[in-house]
C-alpha positions in Angstrom: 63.7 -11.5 -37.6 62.4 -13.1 -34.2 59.4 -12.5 -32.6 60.1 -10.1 -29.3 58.0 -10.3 -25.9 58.3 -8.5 -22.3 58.2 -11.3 -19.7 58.8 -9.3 -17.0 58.7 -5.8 -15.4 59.5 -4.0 -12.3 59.7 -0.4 -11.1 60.0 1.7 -7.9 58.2 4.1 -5.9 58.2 7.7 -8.4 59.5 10.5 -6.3 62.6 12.6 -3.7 64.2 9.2 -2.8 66.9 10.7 -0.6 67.7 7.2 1.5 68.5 5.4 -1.9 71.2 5.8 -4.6 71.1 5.5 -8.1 72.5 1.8 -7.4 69.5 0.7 -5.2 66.8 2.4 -7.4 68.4 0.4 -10.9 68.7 -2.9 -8.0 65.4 -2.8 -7.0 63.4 -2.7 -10.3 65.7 -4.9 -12.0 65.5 -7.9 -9.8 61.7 -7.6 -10.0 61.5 -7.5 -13.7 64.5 -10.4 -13.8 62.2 -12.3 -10.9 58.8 -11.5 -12.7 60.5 -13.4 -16.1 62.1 -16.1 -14.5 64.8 -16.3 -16.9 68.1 -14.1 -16.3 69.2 -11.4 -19.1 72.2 -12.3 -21.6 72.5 -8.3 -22.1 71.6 -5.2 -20.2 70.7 -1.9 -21.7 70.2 1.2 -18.9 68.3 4.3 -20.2 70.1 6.8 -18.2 70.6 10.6 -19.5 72.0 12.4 -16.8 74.3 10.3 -14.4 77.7 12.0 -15.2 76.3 15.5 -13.9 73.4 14.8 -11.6 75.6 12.0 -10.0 79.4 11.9 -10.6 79.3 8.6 -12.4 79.6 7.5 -16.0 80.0 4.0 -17.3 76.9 3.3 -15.4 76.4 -0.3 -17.6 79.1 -1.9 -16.1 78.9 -0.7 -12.2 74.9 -1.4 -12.1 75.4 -5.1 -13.5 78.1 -5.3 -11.0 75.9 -4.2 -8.6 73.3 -7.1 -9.2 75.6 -9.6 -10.0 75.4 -9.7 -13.1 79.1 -8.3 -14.3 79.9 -10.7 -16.8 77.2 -9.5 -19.3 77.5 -6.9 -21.4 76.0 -3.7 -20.3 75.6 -0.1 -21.8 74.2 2.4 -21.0 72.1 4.1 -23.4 72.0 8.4 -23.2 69.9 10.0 -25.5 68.2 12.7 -23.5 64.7 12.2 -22.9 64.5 9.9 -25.3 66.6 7.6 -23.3 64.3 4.9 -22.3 62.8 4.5 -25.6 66.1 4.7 -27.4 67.4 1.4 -24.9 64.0 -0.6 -25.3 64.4 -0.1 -29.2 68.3 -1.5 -28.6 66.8 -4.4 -26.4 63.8 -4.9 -28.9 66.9 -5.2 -31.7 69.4 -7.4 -29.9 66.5 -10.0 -29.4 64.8 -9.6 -32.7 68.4 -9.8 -34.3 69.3 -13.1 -32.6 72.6 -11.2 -30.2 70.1 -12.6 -27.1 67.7 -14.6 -25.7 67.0 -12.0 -23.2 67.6 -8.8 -22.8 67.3 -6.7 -19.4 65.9 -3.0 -20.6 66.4 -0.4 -17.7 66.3 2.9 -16.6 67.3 5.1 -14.0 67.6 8.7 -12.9 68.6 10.7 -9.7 67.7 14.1 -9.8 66.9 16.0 -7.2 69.6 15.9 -4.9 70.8 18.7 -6.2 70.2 22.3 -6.1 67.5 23.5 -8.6 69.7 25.7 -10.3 72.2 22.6 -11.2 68.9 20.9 -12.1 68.6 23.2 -14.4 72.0 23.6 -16.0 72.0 20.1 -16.7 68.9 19.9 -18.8 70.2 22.6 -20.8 72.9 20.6 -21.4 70.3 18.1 -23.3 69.9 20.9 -25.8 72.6 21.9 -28.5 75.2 24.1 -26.6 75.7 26.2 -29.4 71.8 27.3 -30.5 69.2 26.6 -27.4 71.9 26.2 -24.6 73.7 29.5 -25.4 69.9 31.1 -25.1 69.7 29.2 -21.8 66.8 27.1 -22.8 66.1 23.6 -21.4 64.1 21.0 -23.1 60.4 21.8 -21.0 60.8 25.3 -22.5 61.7 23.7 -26.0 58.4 21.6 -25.4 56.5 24.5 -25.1 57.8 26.3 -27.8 56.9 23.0 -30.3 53.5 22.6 -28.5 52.4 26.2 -29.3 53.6 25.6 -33.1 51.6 22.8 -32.9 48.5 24.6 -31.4 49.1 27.6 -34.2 49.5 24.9 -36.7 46.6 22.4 -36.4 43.9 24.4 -33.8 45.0 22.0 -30.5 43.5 23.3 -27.9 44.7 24.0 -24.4 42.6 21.0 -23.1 43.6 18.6 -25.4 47.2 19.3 -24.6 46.2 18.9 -21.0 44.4 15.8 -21.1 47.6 14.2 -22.8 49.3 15.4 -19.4 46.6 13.8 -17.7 47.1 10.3 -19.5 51.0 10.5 -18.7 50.5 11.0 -15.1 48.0 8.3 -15.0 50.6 5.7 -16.4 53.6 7.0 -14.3 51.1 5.9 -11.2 50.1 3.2 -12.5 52.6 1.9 -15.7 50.8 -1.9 -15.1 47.4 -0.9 -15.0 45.8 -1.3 -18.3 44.4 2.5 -17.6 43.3 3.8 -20.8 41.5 7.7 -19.4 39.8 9.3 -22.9 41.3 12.0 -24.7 39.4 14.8 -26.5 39.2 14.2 -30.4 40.2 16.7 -32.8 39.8 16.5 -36.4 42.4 19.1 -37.3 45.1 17.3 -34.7 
Protein backbone atom coordinates (compact mmCIF):
# COMPACT_ATOMS: atom_id res chain seq x y z
CA UNK A 1 0.00 0.00 0.00
CA UNK A 2 1.32 3.56 -0.90
CA UNK A 3 1.66 6.30 1.13
CA UNK A 4 -1.44 8.98 0.32
CA UNK A 5 -1.07 12.96 0.75
CA UNK A 6 -3.56 16.03 -0.14
CA UNK A 7 -1.49 18.50 -2.25
CA UNK A 8 -4.00 20.63 -2.84
CA UNK A 9 -7.42 22.14 -1.92
CA UNK A 10 -9.93 24.62 -2.97
CA UNK A 11 -13.49 25.54 -1.97
CA UNK A 12 -16.17 28.31 -2.59
CA UNK A 13 -17.98 30.85 -0.79
CA UNK A 14 -20.71 28.57 1.71
CA UNK A 15 -24.08 29.93 1.08
CA UNK A 16 -27.73 30.86 -1.54
CA UNK A 17 -25.48 31.10 -4.69
CA UNK A 18 -28.30 31.93 -7.03
CA UNK A 19 -25.90 33.44 -9.98
CA UNK A 20 -23.92 30.11 -10.12
CA UNK A 21 -24.84 26.50 -11.11
CA UNK A 22 -23.80 23.37 -9.89
CA UNK A 23 -21.12 23.40 -12.87
CA UNK A 24 -19.42 26.67 -11.77
CA UNK A 25 -19.52 25.81 -7.98
CA UNK A 26 -17.68 22.04 -8.84
CA UNK A 27 -15.33 24.57 -11.59
CA UNK A 28 -14.36 26.80 -9.29
CA UNK A 29 -13.03 24.74 -6.28
CA UNK A 30 -11.65 22.21 -8.53
CA UNK A 31 -9.25 24.29 -10.53
CA UNK A 32 -8.03 25.72 -7.21
CA UNK A 33 -7.34 22.47 -5.55
CA UNK A 34 -5.83 21.08 -9.28
CA UNK A 35 -3.84 24.70 -9.32
CA UNK A 36 -2.83 24.51 -5.54
CA UNK A 37 -1.17 20.75 -6.41
CA UNK A 38 0.37 21.55 -9.50
CA UNK A 39 -0.03 18.26 -10.88
CA UNK A 40 -3.45 17.34 -12.78
CA UNK A 41 -5.81 14.36 -11.52
CA UNK A 42 -5.63 10.79 -13.37
CA UNK A 43 -9.29 10.19 -11.72
CA UNK A 44 -12.04 12.33 -10.34
CA UNK A 45 -14.43 11.30 -7.55
CA UNK A 46 -17.52 13.99 -6.92
CA UNK A 47 -19.30 13.60 -3.51
CA UNK A 48 -22.65 14.63 -4.59
CA UNK A 49 -26.08 13.28 -2.88
CA UNK A 50 -28.72 15.06 -4.24
CA UNK A 51 -28.24 16.31 -7.95
CA UNK A 52 -30.91 14.08 -9.78
CA UNK A 53 -33.77 15.86 -7.50
CA UNK A 54 -32.40 19.13 -6.39
CA UNK A 55 -31.09 19.66 -9.91
CA UNK A 56 -32.37 17.56 -12.87
CA UNK A 57 -29.00 15.95 -13.59
CA UNK A 58 -27.42 12.60 -12.91
CA UNK A 59 -24.18 11.23 -14.25
CA UNK A 60 -22.75 14.33 -12.73
CA UNK A 61 -18.84 12.56 -13.10
CA UNK A 62 -18.80 12.79 -16.55
CA UNK A 63 -20.56 16.32 -17.35
CA UNK A 64 -18.32 18.18 -14.46
CA UNK A 65 -15.00 16.74 -15.96
CA UNK A 66 -16.27 17.83 -19.22
CA UNK A 67 -16.90 20.94 -17.77
CA UNK A 68 -13.19 21.53 -16.75
CA UNK A 69 -11.65 19.86 -19.42
CA UNK A 70 -10.85 17.13 -18.07
CA UNK A 71 -13.36 14.45 -20.05
CA UNK A 72 -11.04 11.86 -20.75
CA UNK A 73 -10.58 10.70 -17.16
CA UNK A 74 -12.68 8.71 -15.42
CA UNK A 75 -15.17 10.29 -13.24
CA UNK A 76 -17.95 9.14 -10.72
CA UNK A 77 -19.83 10.41 -8.82
CA UNK A 78 -20.09 9.11 -5.50
CA UNK A 79 -23.92 9.31 -3.59
CA UNK A 80 -24.09 8.10 -0.28
CA UNK A 81 -26.19 10.59 1.54
CA UNK A 82 -24.50 12.65 3.87
CA UNK A 83 -21.89 10.55 3.99
CA UNK A 84 -21.09 11.55 0.54
CA UNK A 85 -17.89 13.38 0.84
CA UNK A 86 -16.32 11.05 3.16
CA UNK A 87 -17.45 8.09 1.20
CA UNK A 88 -15.49 9.72 -2.24
CA UNK A 89 -12.26 10.91 -0.19
CA UNK A 90 -12.14 7.14 1.15
CA UNK A 91 -12.50 6.10 -2.86
CA UNK A 92 -9.75 8.69 -3.64
CA UNK A 93 -7.60 7.75 -0.55
CA UNK A 94 -8.08 3.92 -2.09
CA UNK A 95 -7.34 4.51 -5.80
CA UNK A 96 -4.00 6.12 -4.79
CA UNK A 97 -3.05 3.87 -1.97
CA UNK A 98 -3.97 0.89 -4.39
CA UNK A 99 -1.71 2.11 -7.25
CA UNK A 100 -5.18 2.89 -9.95
CA UNK A 101 -3.52 6.72 -9.73
CA UNK A 102 -1.04 9.00 -9.10
CA UNK A 103 -3.65 11.58 -8.42
CA UNK A 104 -6.78 11.61 -7.66
CA UNK A 105 -9.19 14.82 -7.82
CA UNK A 106 -11.77 14.33 -4.56
CA UNK A 107 -14.80 16.73 -4.94
CA UNK A 108 -18.03 17.68 -3.86
CA UNK A 109 -20.88 19.64 -4.70
CA UNK A 110 -24.49 20.50 -3.82
CA UNK A 111 -27.27 22.97 -4.95
CA UNK A 112 -29.92 23.20 -2.67
CA UNK A 113 -31.82 25.85 -2.23
CA UNK A 114 -33.24 26.85 -5.31
CA UNK A 115 -35.95 25.11 -4.62
CA UNK A 116 -38.92 25.43 -2.56
CA UNK A 117 -38.56 24.28 1.08
CA UNK A 118 -41.05 21.82 0.93
CA UNK A 119 -39.04 19.99 -2.14
CA UNK A 120 -36.05 20.57 0.11
CA UNK A 121 -37.57 18.60 2.25
CA UNK A 122 -38.96 15.71 0.35
CA UNK A 123 -35.69 15.12 -0.96
CA UNK A 124 -33.83 14.52 2.29
CA UNK A 125 -36.45 12.12 3.17
CA UNK A 126 -35.56 10.44 0.27
CA UNK A 127 -32.00 9.90 2.08
CA UNK A 128 -33.82 7.78 4.58
CA UNK A 129 -35.29 4.16 3.81
CA UNK A 130 -38.60 4.72 1.96
CA UNK A 131 -40.19 2.01 3.44
CA UNK A 132 -39.49 2.66 7.58
CA UNK A 133 -38.42 6.54 8.20
CA UNK A 134 -39.62 7.97 4.77
CA UNK A 135 -43.14 6.46 5.10
CA UNK A 136 -43.16 8.31 8.73
CA UNK A 137 -41.99 11.42 6.76
CA UNK A 138 -38.82 11.76 8.67
CA UNK A 139 -35.64 13.31 7.21
CA UNK A 140 -32.12 12.66 8.31
CA UNK A 141 -31.88 16.13 10.84
CA UNK A 142 -34.90 14.63 12.66
CA UNK A 143 -33.14 11.05 12.59
CA UNK A 144 -30.07 12.99 14.11
CA UNK A 145 -31.96 14.08 16.78
CA UNK A 146 -33.57 11.03 17.54
CA UNK A 147 -29.77 9.25 17.80
CA UNK A 148 -28.43 12.29 19.67
CA UNK A 149 -31.12 12.03 22.47
CA UNK A 150 -30.34 8.10 22.69
CA UNK A 151 -26.99 9.11 23.03
CA UNK A 152 -27.71 11.81 25.74
CA UNK A 153 -30.08 8.97 27.62
CA UNK A 154 -27.40 6.53 27.13
CA UNK A 155 -24.03 8.07 28.25
CA UNK A 156 -25.27 11.60 30.28
CA UNK A 157 -24.17 14.12 27.12
CA UNK A 158 -25.21 17.15 27.95
CA UNK A 159 -27.02 19.74 25.94
CA UNK A 160 -23.74 21.81 25.84
CA UNK A 161 -21.53 19.37 24.89
CA UNK A 162 -23.72 18.56 21.85
CA UNK A 163 -23.71 22.23 21.15
CA UNK A 164 -20.15 22.89 21.38
CA UNK A 165 -19.60 20.05 18.68
CA UNK A 166 -22.04 22.33 16.53
CA UNK A 167 -19.90 25.11 17.42
CA UNK A 168 -16.54 23.22 16.19
CA UNK A 169 -18.41 22.28 12.75
CA UNK A 170 -19.42 25.80 11.99
CA UNK A 171 -16.01 26.93 12.83
CA UNK A 172 -14.40 24.61 10.14
CA UNK A 173 -17.16 25.18 7.45
CA UNK A 174 -15.82 29.05 7.80
CA UNK A 175 -12.65 28.35 7.93
CA UNK A 176 -11.89 24.40 6.58
CA UNK A 177 -7.92 25.78 6.13
CA UNK A 178 -7.49 27.29 9.33
CA UNK A 179 -5.85 25.01 11.70
CA UNK A 180 -8.86 26.14 14.21
CA UNK A 181 -8.98 23.77 16.90
CA UNK A 182 -12.08 25.72 19.55
CA UNK A 183 -12.19 23.32 22.94
CA UNK A 184 -14.86 21.00 23.59
CA UNK A 185 -16.23 20.16 27.01
CA UNK A 186 -14.86 16.70 28.43
CA UNK A 187 -17.04 14.12 29.63
CA UNK A 188 -16.06 10.97 31.21
CA UNK A 189 -19.20 9.04 30.57
CA UNK A 190 -19.14 10.30 26.60
Amino acid sequence: MRDVAVLGVGQTKFGELWDKSLRDLFAEASLQAIDEAGVQPQMIYVANAGGGLYNGQQHLGALLADHIGLSSLEAIRIEAADASGGVALRQGWAAVAGGLADYVLVTGVEKMTDLESDYQGYVQTTFTDQDVEGFSGLNLTALYALVARQHMAAFGTTREQIAAATVQAHAHARHPLCHCRPSLPTSDKA
